[in-house]
DRENDO-1510 file (C-alpha; in Angstrom, 1 decimal, always signed):
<recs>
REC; n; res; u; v; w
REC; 1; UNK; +0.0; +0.0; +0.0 .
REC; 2; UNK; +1.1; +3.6; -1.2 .
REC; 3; UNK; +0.4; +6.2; +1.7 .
REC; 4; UNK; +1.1; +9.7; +2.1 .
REC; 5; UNK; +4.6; +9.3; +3.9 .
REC; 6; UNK; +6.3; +7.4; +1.1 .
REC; 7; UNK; +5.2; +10.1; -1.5 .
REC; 8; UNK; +8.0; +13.0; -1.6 .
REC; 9; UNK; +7.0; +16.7; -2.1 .
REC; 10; UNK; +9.9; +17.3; -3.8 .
REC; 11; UNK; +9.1; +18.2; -7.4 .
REC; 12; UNK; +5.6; +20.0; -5.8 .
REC; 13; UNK; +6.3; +23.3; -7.1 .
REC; 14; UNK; +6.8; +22.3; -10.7 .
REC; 15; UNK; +3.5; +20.6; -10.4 .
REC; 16; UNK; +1.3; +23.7; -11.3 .
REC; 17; UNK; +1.2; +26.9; -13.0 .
REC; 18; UNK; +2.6; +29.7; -10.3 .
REC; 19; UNK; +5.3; +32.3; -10.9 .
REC; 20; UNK; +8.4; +31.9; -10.1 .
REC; 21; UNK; +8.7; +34.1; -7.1 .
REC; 22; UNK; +5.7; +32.1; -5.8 .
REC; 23; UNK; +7.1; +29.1; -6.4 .
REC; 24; UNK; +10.3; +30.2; -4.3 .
REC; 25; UNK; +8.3; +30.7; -1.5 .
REC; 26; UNK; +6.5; +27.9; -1.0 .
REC; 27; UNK; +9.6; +26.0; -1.3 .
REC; 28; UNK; +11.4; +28.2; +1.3 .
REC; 29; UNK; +8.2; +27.3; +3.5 .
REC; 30; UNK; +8.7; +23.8; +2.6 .
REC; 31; UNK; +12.5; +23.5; +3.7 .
REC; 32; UNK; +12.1; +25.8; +6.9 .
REC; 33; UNK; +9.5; +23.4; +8.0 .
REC; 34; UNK; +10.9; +20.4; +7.2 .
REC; 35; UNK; +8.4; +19.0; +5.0 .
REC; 36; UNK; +9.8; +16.4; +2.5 .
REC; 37; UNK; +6.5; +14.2; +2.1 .
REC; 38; UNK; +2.8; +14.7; +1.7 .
REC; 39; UNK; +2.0; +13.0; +5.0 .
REC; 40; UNK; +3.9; +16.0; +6.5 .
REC; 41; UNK; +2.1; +18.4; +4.6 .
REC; 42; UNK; -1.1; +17.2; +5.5 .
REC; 43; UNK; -0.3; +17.1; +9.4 .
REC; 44; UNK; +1.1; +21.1; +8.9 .
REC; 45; UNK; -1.8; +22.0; +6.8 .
REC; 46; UNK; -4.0; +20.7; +9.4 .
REC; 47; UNK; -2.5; +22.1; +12.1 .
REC; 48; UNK; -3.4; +25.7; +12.4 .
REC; 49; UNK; +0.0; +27.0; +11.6 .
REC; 50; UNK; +0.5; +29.8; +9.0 .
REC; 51; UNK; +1.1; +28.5; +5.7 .
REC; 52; UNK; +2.8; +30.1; +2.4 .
REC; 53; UNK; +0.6; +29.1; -0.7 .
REC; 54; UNK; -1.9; +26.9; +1.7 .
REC; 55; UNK; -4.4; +27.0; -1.4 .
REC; 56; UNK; -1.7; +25.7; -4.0 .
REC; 57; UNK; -1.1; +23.1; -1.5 .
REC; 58; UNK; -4.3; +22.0; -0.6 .
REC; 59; UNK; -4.9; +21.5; -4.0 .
REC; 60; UNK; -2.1; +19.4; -4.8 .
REC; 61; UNK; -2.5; +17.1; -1.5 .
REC; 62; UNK; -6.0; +16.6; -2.6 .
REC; 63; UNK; -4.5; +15.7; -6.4 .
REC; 64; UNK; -2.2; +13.4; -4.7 .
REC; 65; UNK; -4.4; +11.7; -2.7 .
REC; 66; UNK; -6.8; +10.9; -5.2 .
REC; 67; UNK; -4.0; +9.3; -7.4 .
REC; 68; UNK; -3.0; +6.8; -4.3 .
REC; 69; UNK; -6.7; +5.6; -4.2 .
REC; 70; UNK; -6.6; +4.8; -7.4 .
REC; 71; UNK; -2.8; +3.2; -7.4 .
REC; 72; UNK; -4.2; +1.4; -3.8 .
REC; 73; UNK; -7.2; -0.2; -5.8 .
REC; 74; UNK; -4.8; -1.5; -8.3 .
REC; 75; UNK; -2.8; -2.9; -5.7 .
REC; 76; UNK; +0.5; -1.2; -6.2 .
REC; 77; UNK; +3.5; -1.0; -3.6 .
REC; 78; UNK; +5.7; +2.1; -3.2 .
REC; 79; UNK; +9.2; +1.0; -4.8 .
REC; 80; UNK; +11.4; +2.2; -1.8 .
REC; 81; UNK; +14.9; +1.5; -0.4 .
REC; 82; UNK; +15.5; +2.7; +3.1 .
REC; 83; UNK; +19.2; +2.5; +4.7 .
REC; 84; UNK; +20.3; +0.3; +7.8 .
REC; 85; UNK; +20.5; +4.0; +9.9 .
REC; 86; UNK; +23.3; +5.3; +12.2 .
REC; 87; UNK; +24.6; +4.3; +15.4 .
REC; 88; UNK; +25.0; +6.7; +18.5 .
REC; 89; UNK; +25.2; +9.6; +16.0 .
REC; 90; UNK; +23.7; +13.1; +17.4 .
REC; 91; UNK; +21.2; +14.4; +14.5 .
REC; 92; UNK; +23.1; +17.5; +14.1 .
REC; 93; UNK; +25.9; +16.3; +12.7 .
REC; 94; UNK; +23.8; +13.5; +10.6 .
REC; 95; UNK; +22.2; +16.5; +9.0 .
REC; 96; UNK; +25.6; +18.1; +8.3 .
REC; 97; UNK; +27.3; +14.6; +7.5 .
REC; 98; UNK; +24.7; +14.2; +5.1 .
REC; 99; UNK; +24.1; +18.3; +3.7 .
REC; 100; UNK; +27.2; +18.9; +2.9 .
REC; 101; UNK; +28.4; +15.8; +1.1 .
REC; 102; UNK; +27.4; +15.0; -2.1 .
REC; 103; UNK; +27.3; +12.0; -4.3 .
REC; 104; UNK; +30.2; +11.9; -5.8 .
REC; 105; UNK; +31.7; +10.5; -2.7 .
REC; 106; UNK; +29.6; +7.2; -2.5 .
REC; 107; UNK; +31.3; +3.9; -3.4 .
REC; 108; UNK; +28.7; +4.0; -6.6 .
REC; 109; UNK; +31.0; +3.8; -9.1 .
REC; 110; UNK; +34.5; +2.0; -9.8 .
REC; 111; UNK; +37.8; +4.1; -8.8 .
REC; 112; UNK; +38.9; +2.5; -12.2 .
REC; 113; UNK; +36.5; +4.1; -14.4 .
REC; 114; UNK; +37.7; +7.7; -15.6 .
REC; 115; UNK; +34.2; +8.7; -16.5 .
REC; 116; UNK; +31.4; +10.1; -14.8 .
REC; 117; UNK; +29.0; +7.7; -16.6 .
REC; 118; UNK; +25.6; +7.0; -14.2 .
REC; 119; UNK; +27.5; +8.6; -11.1 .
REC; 120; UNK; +27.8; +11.9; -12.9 .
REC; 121; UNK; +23.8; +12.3; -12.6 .
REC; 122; UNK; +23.8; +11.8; -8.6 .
REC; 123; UNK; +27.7; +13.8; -8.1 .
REC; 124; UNK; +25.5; +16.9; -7.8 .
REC; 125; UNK; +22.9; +15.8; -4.7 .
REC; 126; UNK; +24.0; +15.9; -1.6 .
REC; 127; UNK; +23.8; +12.5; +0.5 .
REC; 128; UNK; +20.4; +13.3; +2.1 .
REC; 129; UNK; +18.9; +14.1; -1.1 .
REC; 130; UNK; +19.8; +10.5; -2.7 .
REC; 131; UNK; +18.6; +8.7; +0.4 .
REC; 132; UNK; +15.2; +11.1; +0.5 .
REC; 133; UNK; +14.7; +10.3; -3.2 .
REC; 134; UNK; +15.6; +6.3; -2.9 .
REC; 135; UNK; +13.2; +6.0; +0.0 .
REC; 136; UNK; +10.3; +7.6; -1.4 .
REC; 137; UNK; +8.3; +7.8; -4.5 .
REC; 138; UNK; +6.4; +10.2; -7.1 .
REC; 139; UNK; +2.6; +10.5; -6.9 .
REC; 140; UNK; +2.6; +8.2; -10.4 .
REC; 141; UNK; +2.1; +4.3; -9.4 .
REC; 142; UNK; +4.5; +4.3; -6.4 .
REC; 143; UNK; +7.3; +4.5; -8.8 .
REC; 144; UNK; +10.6; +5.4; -7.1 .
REC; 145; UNK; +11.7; +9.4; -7.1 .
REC; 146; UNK; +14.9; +8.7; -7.7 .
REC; 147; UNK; +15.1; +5.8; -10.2 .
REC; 148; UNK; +12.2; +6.9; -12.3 .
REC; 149; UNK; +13.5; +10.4; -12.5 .
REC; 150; UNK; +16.6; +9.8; -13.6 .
REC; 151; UNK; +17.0; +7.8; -17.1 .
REC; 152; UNK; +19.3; +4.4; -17.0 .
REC; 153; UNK; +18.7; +3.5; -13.6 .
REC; 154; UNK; +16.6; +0.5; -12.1 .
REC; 155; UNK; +16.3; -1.8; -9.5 .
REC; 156; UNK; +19.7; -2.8; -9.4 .
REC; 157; UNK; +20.8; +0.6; -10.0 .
REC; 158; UNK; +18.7; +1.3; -6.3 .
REC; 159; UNK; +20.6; -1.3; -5.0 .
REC; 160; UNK; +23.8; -0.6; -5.3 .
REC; 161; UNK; +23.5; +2.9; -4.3 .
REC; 162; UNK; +21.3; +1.7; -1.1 .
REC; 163; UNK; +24.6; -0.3; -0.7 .
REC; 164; UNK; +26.8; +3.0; -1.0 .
REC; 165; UNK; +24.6; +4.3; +1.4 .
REC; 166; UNK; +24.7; +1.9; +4.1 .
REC; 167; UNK; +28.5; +1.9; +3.6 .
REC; 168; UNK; +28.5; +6.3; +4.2 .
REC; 169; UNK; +26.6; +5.7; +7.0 .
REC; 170; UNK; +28.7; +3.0; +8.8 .
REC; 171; UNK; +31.8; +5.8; +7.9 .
REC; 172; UNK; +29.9; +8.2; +10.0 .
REC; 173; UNK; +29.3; +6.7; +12.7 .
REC; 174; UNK; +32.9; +5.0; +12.9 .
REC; 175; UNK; +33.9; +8.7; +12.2 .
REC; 176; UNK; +31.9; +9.7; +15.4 .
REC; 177; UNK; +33.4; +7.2; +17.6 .
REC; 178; UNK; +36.6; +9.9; +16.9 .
REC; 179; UNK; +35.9; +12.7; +18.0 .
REC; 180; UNK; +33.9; +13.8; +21.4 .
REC; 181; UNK; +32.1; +16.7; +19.6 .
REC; 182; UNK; +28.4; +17.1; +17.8 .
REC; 183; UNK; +27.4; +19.4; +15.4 .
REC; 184; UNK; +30.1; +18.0; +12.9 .
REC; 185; UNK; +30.2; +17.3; +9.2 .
REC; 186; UNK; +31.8; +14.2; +10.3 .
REC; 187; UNK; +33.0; +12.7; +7.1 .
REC; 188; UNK; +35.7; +15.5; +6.3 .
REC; 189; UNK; +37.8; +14.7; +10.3 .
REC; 190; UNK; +41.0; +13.8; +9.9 .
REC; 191; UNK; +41.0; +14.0; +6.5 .
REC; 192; UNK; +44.4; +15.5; +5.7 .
REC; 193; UNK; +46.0; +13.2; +7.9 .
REC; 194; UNK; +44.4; +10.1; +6.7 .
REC; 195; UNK; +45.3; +11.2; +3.1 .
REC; 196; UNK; +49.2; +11.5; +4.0 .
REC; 197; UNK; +48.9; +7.8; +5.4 .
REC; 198; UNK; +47.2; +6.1; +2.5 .
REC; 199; UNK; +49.2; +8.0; -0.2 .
REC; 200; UNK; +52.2; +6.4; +1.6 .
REC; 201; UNK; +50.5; +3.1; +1.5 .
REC; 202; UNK; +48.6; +3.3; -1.5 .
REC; 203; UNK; +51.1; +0.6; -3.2 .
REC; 204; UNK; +50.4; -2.2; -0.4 .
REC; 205; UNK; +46.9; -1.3; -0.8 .
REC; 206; UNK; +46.4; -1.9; -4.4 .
REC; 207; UNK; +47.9; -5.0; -4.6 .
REC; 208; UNK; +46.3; -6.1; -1.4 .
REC; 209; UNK; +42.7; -5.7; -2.9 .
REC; 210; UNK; +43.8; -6.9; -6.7 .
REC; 211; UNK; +45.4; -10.5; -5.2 .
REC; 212; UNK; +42.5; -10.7; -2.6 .
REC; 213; UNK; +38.8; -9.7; -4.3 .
REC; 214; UNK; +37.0; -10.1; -7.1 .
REC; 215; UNK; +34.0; -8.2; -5.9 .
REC; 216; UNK; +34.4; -4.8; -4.2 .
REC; 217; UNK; +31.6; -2.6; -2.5 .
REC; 218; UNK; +31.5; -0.4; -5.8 .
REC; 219; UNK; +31.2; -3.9; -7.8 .
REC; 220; UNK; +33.2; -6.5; -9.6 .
REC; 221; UNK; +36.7; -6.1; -10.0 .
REC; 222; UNK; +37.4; -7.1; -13.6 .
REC; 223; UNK; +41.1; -8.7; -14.6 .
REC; 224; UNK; +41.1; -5.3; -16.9 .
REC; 225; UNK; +40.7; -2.9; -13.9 .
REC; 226; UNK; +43.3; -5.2; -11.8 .
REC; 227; UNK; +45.4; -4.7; -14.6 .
REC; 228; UNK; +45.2; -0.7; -14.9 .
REC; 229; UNK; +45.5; -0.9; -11.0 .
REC; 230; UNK; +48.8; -2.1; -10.8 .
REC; 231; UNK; +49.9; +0.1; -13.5 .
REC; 232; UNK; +48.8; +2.9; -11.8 .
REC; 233; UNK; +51.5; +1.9; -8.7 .
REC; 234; UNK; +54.0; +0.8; -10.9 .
REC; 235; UNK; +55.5; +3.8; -12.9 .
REC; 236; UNK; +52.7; +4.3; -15.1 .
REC; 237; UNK; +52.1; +8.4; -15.2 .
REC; 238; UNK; +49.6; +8.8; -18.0 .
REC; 239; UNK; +46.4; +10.9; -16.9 .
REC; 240; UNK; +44.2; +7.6; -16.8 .
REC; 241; UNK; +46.8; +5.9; -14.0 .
REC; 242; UNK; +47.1; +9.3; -12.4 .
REC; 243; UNK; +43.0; +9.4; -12.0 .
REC; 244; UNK; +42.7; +5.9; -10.7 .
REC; 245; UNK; +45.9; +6.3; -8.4 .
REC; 246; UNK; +43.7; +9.3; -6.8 .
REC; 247; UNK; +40.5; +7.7; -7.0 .
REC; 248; UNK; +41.2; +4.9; -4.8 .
REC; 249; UNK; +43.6; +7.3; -2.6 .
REC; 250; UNK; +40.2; +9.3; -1.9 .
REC; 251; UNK; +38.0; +5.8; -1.5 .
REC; 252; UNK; +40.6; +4.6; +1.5 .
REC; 253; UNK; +40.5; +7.8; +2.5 .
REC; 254; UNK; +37.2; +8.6; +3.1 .
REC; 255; UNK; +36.6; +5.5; +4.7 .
REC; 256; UNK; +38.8; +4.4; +7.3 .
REC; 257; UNK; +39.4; +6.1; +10.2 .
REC; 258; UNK; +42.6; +7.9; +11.6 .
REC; 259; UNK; +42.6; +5.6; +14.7 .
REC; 260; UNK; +42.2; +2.8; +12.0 .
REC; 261; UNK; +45.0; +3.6; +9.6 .
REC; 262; UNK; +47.4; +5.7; +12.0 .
REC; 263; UNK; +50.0; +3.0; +12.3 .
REC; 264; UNK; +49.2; +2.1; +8.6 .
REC; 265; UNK; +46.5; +0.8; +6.5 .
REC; 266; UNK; +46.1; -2.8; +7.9 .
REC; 267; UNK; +44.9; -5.7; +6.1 .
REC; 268; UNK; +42.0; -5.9; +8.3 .
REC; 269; UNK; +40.9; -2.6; +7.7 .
REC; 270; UNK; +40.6; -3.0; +4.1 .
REC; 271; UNK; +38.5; -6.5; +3.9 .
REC; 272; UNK; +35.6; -4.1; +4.5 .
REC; 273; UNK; +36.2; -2.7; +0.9 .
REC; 274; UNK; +35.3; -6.8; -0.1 .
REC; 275; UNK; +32.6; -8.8; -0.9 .
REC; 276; UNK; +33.0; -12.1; +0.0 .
</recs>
């Protein structure tokens, strides 16, 4: 069953003919409120508060809510992918962790692949758009906001970046066991110093994941990529080696932890970069 909570508000003002200015401040109203779904619409609209373009959103709850009674007849499910969640994490910094990171960042894509391909169309969201998106739908037959909005993804597009996203969110709240303060973009701490560790160890590290996995959390690890892996440790200095030498540099990076890596990058540490 489709209800109002899984359907996301977030292409509402392109949904009817207002002027731009209009249409700029029922979105302000929108993000000041924190209302990302219709189910949180409804409860504010109902509540007596003072509401920015209360008849242009009446009137699309109403539009809304006549569309689910007809998807709930036909016996449609939302197509939603929700993430496993954080551990001991204080909100604040969750909603910086996840504000000022984009998508570029998530384990979505190969460090082997020079291209932006797919990755490119999510590198501009920030993390809590792509999890808002991937856990709700559009008010058209519980299709999924982000998959049916953006053109080459699917199902097993959802699930690889619901398996990116799990894998952010076990870096945050590793990151958080670091530090005794909230209120942090947690994924940037201790990034220099991190960097200046795996840069030193980034020859180990390659050949530790190439002679060990076959299947990494961004995906399979072809005998092509091995290949341009190795040569991008072992004197190789053309642009493409220099990309994938930084691209995996940033992946151990941004997902270890200095009290993880200070002493070096351990084997240990980097099984969690492989699929068994």
């Amino acid at each position: 069953m489709i209800k109002l909570e899984h359907v996301t508000t977030d292409k509402i003002i392109f949904a009817g003919d207002i002027s731009t200015a209009y249409a700029v401040d029922i979105k302000m109203f929108l993000i000041r409120n924190g209302i990302e779904d219709y189910q949180a619409l409804k409860d504010f609209l109902e509540s007596g508060k003072k509401v920015v373009g209360r008849e242009f959103l009446e009137e699309r709850l109403q539009l809304v809510e006549d569309k689910l009674k007809r998807d709930n007849e036909l016996g449609l499910e939302p197509q939603i992918f929700t993430t496993n969640g954080y551990q001991n994490v204080d909100l604040k910094s969750i909603k910086k962790s996840e504000g000022k990171n984009k998508g570029n960042i998530l384990l979505f894509k190969s460090p082997a692949v020079c291209h932006s391909g797919k990755k490119g169309k999510i590198s501009n969201l920030t993390v809590h758009n792509i999890k808002h998106l991937l856990s709700h739908v559009t008010p058209d037959k519980g299709t999924n906001a982000l998959l049916g909005t953006l053109s080459g993804y699917g199902d097993l597009a959802g699930e690889r970046l619901l398996l990116s996203l799990n894998f952010f969110e076990d870096q945050i709240t590793r990151q958080a066991r670091e530090t005794n303060e909230e209120d942090r973009n947690l994924f940037i701490i201790n990034q220099q110093e991190k960097r200046e560790i795996v840069e030193e160890g980034i020859k180990d590290i390659i050949e530790y994941l190439v002679d060990n996995s076959d299947i990494c959390i961004w995906g399979e690890l072809t005998q092509v990529q091995k290949r341009v892996y190795l040569e991008s440790i072992s004197g190789r200095n053309s642009e493409k080696h220099r990309i994938v030498r930084k691209n995996m540099i940033d992946v151990i990076t941004n997902y270890t932890t200095l009290s993880e890596i200070k002493d070096g990058v351990k084997e240990k540490t980097l099984d969690r970069f492989i699929i068994k």
